[in-house]
C-alpha positions as CSV (number, residue, x, y, z in Angstrom):
1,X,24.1,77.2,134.5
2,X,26.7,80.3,133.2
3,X,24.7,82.0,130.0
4,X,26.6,80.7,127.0
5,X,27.5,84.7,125.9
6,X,29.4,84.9,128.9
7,X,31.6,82.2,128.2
8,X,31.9,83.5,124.8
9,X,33.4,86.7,126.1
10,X,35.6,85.3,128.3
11,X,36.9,83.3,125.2
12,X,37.7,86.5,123.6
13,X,39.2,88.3,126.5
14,X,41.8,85.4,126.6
15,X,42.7,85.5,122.9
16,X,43.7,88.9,123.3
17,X,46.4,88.5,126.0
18,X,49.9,89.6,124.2
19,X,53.6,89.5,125.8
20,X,54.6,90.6,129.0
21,X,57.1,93.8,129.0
22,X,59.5,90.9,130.5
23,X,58.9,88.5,127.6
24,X,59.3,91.4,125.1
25,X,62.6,92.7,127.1
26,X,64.0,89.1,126.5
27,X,63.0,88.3,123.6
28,X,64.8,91.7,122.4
29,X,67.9,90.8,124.4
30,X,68.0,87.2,122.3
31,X,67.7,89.0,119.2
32,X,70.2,91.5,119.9
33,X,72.6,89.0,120.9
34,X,72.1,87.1,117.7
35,X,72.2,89.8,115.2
36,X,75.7,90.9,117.3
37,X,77.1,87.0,116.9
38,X,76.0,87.5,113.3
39,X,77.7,91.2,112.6
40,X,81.0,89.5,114.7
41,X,81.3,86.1,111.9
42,X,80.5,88.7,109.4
43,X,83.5,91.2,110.3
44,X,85.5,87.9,110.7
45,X,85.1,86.7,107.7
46,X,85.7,90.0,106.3
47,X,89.1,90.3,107.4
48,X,89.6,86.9,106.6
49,X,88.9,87.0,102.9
50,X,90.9,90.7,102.8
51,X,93.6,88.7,104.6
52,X,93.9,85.6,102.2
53,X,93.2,88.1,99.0
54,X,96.1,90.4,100.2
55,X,98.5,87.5,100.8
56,X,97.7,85.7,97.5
57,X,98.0,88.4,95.7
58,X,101.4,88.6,97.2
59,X,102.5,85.4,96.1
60,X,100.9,86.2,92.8
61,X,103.0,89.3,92.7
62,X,106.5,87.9,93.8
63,X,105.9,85.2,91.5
64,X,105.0,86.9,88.3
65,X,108.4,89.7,89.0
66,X,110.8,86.6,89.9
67,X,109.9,84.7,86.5
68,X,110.8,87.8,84.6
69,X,113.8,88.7,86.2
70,X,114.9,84.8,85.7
71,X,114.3,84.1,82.4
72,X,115.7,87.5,81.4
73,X,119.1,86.6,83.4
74,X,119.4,83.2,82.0
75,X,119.4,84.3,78.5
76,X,121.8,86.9,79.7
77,X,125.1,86.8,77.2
78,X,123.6,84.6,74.8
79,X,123.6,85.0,71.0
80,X,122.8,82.6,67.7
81,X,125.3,81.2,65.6
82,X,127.9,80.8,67.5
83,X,130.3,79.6,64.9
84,X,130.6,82.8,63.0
85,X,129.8,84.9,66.0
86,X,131.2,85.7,69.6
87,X,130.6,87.2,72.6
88,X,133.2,90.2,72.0
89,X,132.0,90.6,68.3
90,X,127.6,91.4,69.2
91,X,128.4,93.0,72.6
92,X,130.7,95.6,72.4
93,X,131.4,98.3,74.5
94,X,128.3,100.4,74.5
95,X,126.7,101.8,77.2
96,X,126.3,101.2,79.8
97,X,128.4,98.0,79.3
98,X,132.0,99.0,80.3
99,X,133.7,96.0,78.2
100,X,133.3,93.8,75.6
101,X,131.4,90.5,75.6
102,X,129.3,92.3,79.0
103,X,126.0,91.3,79.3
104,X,124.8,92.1,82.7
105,X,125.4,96.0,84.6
106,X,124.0,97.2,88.0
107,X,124.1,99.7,90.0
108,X,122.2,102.0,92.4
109,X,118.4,103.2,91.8
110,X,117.6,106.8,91.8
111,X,116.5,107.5,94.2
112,X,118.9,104.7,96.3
113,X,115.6,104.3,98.5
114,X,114.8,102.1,95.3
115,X,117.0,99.5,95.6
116,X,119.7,98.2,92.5
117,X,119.2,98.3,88.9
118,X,120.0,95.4,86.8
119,X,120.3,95.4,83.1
120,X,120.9,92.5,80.6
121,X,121.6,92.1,77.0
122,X,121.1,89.2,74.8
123,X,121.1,88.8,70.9
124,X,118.3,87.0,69.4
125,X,117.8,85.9,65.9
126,X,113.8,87.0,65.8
127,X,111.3,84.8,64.7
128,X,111.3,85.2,61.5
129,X,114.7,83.9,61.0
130,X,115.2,80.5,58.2
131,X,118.2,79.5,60.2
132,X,118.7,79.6,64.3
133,X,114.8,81.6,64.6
134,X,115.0,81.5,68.6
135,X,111.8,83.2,69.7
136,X,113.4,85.2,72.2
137,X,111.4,87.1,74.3
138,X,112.6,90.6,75.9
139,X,111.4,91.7,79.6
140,X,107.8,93.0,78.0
141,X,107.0,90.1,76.8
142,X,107.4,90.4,73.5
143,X,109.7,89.2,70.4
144,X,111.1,90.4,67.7
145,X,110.8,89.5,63.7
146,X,114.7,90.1,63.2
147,X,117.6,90.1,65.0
148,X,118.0,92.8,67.5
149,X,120.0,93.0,71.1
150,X,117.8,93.2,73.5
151,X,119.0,95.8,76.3
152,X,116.4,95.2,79.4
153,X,117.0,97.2,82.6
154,X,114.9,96.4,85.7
155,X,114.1,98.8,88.2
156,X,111.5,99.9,90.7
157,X,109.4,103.0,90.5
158,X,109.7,104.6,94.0
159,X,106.4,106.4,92.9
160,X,104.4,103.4,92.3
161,X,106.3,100.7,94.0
162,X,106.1,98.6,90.3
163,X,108.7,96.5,89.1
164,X,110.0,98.4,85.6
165,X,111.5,97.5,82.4
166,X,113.1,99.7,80.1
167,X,114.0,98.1,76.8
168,X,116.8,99.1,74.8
169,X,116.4,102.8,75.9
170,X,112.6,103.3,76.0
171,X,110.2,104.0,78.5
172,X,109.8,102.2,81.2
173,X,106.8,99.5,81.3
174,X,105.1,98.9,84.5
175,X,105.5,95.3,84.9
176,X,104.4,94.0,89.0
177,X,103.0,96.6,91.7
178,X,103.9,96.7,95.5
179,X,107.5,96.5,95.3
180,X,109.7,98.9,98.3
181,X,113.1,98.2,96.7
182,X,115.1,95.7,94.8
183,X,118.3,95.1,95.8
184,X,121.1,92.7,93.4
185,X,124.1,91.0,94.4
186,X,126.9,89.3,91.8
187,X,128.2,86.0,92.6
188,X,131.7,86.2,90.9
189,X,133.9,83.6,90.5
190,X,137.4,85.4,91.6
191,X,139.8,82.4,92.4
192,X,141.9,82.3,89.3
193,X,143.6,78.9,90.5
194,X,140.2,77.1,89.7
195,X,139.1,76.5,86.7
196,X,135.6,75.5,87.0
197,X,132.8,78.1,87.2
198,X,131.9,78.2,91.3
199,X,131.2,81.1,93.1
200,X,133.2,81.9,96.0
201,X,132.1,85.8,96.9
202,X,129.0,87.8,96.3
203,X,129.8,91.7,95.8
204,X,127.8,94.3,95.1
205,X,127.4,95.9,91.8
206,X,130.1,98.5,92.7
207,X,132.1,96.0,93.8
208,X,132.0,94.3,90.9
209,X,133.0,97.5,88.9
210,X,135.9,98.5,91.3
211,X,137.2,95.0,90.5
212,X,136.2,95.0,86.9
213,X,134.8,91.4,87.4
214,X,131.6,92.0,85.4
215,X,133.0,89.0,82.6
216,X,133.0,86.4,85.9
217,X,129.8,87.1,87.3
218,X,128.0,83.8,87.4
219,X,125.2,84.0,89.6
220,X,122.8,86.7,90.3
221,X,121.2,87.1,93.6
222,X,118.2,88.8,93.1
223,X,116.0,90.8,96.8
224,X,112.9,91.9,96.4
225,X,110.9,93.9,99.0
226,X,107.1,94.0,98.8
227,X,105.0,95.8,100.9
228,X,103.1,93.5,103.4
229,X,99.2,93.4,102.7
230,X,98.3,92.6,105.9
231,X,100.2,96.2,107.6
232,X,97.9,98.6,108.2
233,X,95.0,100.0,109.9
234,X,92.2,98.4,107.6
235,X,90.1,95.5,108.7
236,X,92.2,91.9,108.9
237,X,95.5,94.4,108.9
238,X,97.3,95.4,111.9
239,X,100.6,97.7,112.7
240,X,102.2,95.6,115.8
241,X,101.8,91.8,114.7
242,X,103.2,91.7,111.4
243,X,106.4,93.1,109.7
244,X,105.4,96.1,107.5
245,X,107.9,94.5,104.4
246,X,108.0,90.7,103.0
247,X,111.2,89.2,101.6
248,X,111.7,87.5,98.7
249,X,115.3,86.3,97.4
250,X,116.2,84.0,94.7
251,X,119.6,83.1,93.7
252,X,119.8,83.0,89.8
253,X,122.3,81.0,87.3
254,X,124.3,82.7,84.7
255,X,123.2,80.3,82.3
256,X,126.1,81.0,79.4
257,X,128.8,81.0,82.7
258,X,127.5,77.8,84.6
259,X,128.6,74.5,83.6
260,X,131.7,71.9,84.2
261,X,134.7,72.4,82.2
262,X,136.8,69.5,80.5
């Protein structure tokens, strides 16, 4: 019969048996591998929020300068109380309108990298008008308690690729970033022999000045170029997979010079 203290020792030999260098080597090889698959679906999802951020802010951003640019052009020309006024009578030929009754100029940036310029004018009858008050609002975003013409002139600041509006003269206020250029063409309506109000050529704005059709523009056709979010060196971007510019055009009534005649 084995003495009991020898067992006893044997029992405490065993309980201190660790790893092997091979079961530690593995086990380290199984962690590493793990913390790498976990590094890789983090850098993946990484580039896949920066991707999805970039491109909605994108859409944001084309959105936001389109809306402007539209519901300044459709209240291009117009003006209250039409009975006692007309076209020829609030717009007269002030710069940089070159005729009377002119609402809507372009021509090139400076620099021409820039793109067009594009400026409107419309009459409103403010807000705090007791006949006709129209609410108006100018390219800022903002109204006016009396009647004033509202001179808006878009552009885009080579500098800080934003979408600007100058009003009536002023400074310009940053309005959308990440524009490259803007560029505007006139759909005039040059076919005499027809009398309703299509569009059957689309010129540029010194086109339209060489053929002193600025009174039958009726459609504006409005590119803008945004720089693409996913260009680049930066994580979710690359240089040889995607275009380094995005395109966005929008073809935009006249509203004052659209219609069916009778």
């Amino acid at each position: 019969m084995k003495p009991m203290n020898a067992h006893r020792n044997r029992s405490a030999h065993g309980a201190q048996l660790g790893f092997t260098l091979v079961e530690l080597m593995v086990a380290m090889a199984i962690g590493l591998f793990l913390v790498g698959g976990l590094i890789t679906l983090m850098g993946g999802m990484r580039r896949t929020y920066t991707t999805q951020t970039g491109l909605s802010q994108l859409q944001d951003n084309e959105r936001v300068a389109m809306t402007l640019i539209t519901d300044v052009l459709q209240a291009a020309g117009y003006f209250p109380l039409p009975t006692t006024n007309t076209a020829q009578t609030v717009f007269p030929a002030t710069s940089p309108f070159t005729v009377q009754g002119q609402s809507i100029f372009g021509q090139p940036a400076v620099p021409a990298s820039a793109g067009d310029t594009l400026t409107v004018r419309f009459l409103t009858n403010g807000t705090a008008a007791t006949i006709d008050a129209d609410n108006l609002i100018n390219c800022t975003g903002n109204t006016s308690p009396t009647a004033i013409t509202f001179v808006n002139t878009f552009s885009v600041d080579s500098l800080t690729g934003d979408l600007v509006c100058a009003l009536n003269g002023g400074a310009p206020v940053h309005l959308v970033s990440g524009l490259v250029s803007m560029q505007v063409l006139y759909g005039v309506h040059t076919n005499t022999s027809l009398t309703d109000y299509s569009v059957d050529t689309y010129m540029s704005a010194a086109a339209v000045t060489a053929a002193a059709d600025w009174l039958a523009v009726i459609s504006v056709k409005v590119t803008l170029t945004f720089t693409n979010p996913t260009y680049g060196n930066l994580p979710g971007q690359s240089t040889t997979k995607v275009p380094q510019t995005v395109v966005f055009t929008r073809v935009i009534d006249v509203m004052n010079q659209t219609g069916v005649t009778t």
